[in-house]
C-alpha positions in Angstrom: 8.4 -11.5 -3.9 5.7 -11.4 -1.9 2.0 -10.2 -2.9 0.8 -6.7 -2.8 -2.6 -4.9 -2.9 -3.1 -2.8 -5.5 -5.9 -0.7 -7.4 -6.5 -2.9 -9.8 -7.0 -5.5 -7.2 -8.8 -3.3 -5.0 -11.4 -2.6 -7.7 -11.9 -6.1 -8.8 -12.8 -6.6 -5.0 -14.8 -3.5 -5.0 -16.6 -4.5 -8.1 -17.5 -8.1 -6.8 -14.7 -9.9 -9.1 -11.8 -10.7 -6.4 -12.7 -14.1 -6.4 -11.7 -14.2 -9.8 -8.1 -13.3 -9.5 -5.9 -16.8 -9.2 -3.0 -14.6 -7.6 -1.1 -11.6 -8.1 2.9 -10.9 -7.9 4.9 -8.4 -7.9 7.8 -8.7 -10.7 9.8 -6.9 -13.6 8.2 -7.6 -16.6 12.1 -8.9 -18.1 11.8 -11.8 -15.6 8.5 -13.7 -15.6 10.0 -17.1 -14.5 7.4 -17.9 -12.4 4.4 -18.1 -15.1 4.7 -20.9 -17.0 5.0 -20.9 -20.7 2.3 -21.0 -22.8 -0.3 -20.2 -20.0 -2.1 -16.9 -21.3 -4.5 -16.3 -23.7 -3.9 -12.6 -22.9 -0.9 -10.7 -22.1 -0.8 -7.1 -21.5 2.6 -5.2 -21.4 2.1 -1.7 -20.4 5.8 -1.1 -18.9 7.4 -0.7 -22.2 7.6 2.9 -22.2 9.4 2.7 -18.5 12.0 0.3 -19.9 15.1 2.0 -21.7 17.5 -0.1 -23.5 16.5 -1.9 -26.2 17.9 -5.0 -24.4 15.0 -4.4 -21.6 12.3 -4.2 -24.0 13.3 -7.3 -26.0 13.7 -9.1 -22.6 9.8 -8.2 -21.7 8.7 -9.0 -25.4 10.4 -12.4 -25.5 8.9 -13.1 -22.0 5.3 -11.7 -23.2 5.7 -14.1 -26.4 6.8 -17.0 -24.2 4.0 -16.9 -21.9 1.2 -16.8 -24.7 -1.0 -19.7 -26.1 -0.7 -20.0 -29.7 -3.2 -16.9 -31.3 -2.8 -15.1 -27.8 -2.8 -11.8 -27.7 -1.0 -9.1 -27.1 -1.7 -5.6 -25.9 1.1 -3.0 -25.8 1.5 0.4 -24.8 4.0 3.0 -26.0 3.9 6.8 -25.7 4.6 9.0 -29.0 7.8 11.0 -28.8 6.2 14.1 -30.3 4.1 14.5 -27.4 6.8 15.3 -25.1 7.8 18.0 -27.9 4.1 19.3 -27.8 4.7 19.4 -23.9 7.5 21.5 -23.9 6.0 23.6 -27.0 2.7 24.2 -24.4 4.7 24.9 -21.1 8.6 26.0 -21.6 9.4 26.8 -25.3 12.8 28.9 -24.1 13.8 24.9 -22.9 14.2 23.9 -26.3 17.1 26.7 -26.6 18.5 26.2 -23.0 18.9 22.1 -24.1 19.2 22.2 -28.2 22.0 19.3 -27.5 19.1 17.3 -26.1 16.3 18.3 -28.3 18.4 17.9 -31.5 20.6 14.8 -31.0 19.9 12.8 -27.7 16.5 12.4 -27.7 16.0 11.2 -31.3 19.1 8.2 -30.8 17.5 6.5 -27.8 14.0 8.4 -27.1 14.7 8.2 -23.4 13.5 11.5 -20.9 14.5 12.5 -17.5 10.6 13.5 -15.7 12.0 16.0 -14.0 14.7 18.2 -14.7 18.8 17.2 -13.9 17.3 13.8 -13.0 18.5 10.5 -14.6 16.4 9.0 -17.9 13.1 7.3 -16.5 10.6 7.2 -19.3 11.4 5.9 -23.0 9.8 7.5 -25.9 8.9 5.8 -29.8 7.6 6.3 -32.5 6.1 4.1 -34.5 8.4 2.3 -36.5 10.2 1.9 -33.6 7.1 0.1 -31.6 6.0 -2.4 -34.9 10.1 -3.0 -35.3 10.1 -3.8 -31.6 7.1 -6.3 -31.6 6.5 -7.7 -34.9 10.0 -9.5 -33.7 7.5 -11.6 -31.9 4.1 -11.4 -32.8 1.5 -10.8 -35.8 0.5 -7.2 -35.7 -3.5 -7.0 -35.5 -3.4 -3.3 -35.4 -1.6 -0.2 -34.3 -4.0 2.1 -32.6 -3.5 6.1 -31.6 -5.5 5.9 -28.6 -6.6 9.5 -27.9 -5.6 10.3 -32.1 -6.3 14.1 -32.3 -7.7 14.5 -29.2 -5.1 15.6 -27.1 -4.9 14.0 -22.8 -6.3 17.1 -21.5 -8.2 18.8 -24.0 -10.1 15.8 -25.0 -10.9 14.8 -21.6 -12.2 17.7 -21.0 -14.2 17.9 -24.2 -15.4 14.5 -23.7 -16.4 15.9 -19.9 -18.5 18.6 -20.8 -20.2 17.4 -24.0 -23.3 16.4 -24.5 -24.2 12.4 -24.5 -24.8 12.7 -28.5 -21.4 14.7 -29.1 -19.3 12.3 -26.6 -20.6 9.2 -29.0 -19.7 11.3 -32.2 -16.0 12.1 -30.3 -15.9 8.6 -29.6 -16.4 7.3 -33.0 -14.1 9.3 -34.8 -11.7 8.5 -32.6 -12.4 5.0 -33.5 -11.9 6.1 -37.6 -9.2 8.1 -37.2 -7.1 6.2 -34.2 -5.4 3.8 -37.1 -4.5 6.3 -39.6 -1.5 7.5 -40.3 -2.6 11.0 -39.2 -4.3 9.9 -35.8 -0.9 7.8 -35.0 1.3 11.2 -36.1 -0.6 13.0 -33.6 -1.7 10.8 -31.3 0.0 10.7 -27.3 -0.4 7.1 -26.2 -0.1 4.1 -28.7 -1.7 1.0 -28.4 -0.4 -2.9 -30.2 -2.3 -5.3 -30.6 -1.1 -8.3 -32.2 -1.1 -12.6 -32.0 0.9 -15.4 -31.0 3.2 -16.7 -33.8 4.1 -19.7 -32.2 4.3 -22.5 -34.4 1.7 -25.4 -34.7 2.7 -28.3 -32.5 3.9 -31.6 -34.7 
C-alpha cells in the first residue's frame, strides 16, 4: 500500500524527529510480510482490542513475535470488559434490561461490542486471563499493567487536570503502586503487556 501521513508522523515532524522515521506503511497488523523477521527491538501492538476472533489476534501475536530480536519487547494494549459494564451502568442502566441476552451470555463468550447501537461487532473486550493466555503463547510476560488503575478515563483526567503539581505527582505514583495489583487490573479501563522475545538462542 502506499504511505500515508499521520499524527504520529506529523508530530515527529513537528517535534524535529522526522528525519528519524526509516518509513511508514499502512498494513493489518495479521499481515506484516513486508518487515523482515527478526528486525525490531520494539514492537508495539495496540490493535488487539479492534481485532475479534481469536484467529486475528493470534495472527498479529505470531507476526509481533516473528518480527522481534531475541529479548525484544512487546507492548500490548487491551481494554477491560468491565468498563463497558461501568459505561452502560453510568449512562443507560434500563439497556442492561432491554439486551439481558447480550449482557448475560454474548458478551462474556467472545467479549466483542457493537460502538453503536444495531451495528455489527467492532471492538473486542478481555479480561485478563484472556490477555496473559493470549500472549504468554508467544512471549515472556514482564508485567501486566492497569494503566489508569482506579482512576477512571474521565474522572482522573480531570482530577489529574485541575490538581495541584504536588497532588498530580502523588496521583501519579499511586497509580504506579497500584496499576499491577490485582485490584488496580479489576478496575482498571485500559491494560497494558509488557513482555520479551522467547526466541531461542541461535546454535
Amino acid at each position: 500500500m502506499n504511505c500515508w501521513p499521520d499524527a504520529a508522523v506529523a508530530r515527529l515532524d513537528e517535534g524535529g524527529l522526522g528525519s528519524q522515521i526509516e518509513r511508514q506503511r499502512r498494513a493489518s497488523a495479521t499481515d506484516l510480510s513486508h518487515v523482515p523477521t527478526a528486525s525490531c527491538d520494539v514492537v508495539l501492538l495496540g490493535p488487539l482490542y479492534h481485532l475479534l476472533t481469536t484467529s486475528e489476534r493470534r495472527q498479529a501475536i505470531g507476526e509481533a513475535a516473528r518480527l522481534l530480536r531475541r529479548d525484544g519487547l512487546i507492548f500490548a494494549a487491551g481494554i477491560n470488559l468491565l468498563t463497558y459494564l461501568r459505561t452502560i451502568l453510568q449512562d443507560d442502566p434500563e439497556e442492561f434490561g432491554r439486551r439481558r441476552d447480550f449482557f448475560l451470555g454474548q458478551l462474556f463468550m467472545d467479549g466483542n461490542i457493537a460502538l453503536q447501537p444495531e451495528q455489527p461487532a467492532a471492538m473486542h473486550l478481555t479480561t485478563v486471563a484472556e490477555l496473559r493466555a493470549e500472549l504468554d503463547t508467544a512471549f515472556e510476560e514482564i508485567t501486566l499493567v492497569g494503566v489508569e488503575s482506579f482512576a477512571s478515563k474521565i474522572v482522573g483526567r480531570l482530577a489529574y487536570l485541575h490538581a495541584t503539581p504536588a497532588s498530580r505527582q502523588v496521583l501519579l505514583d499511586l497509580l504506579e503502586r497500584t496499576g499491577t495489583t490485582s485490584e488496580g487490573l479489576g478496575v482498571t479501563s485500559h491494560y497494558l503487556y509488557i513482555g520479551r522475545s522467547a526466541k531461542p538462542c541461535a546454535g
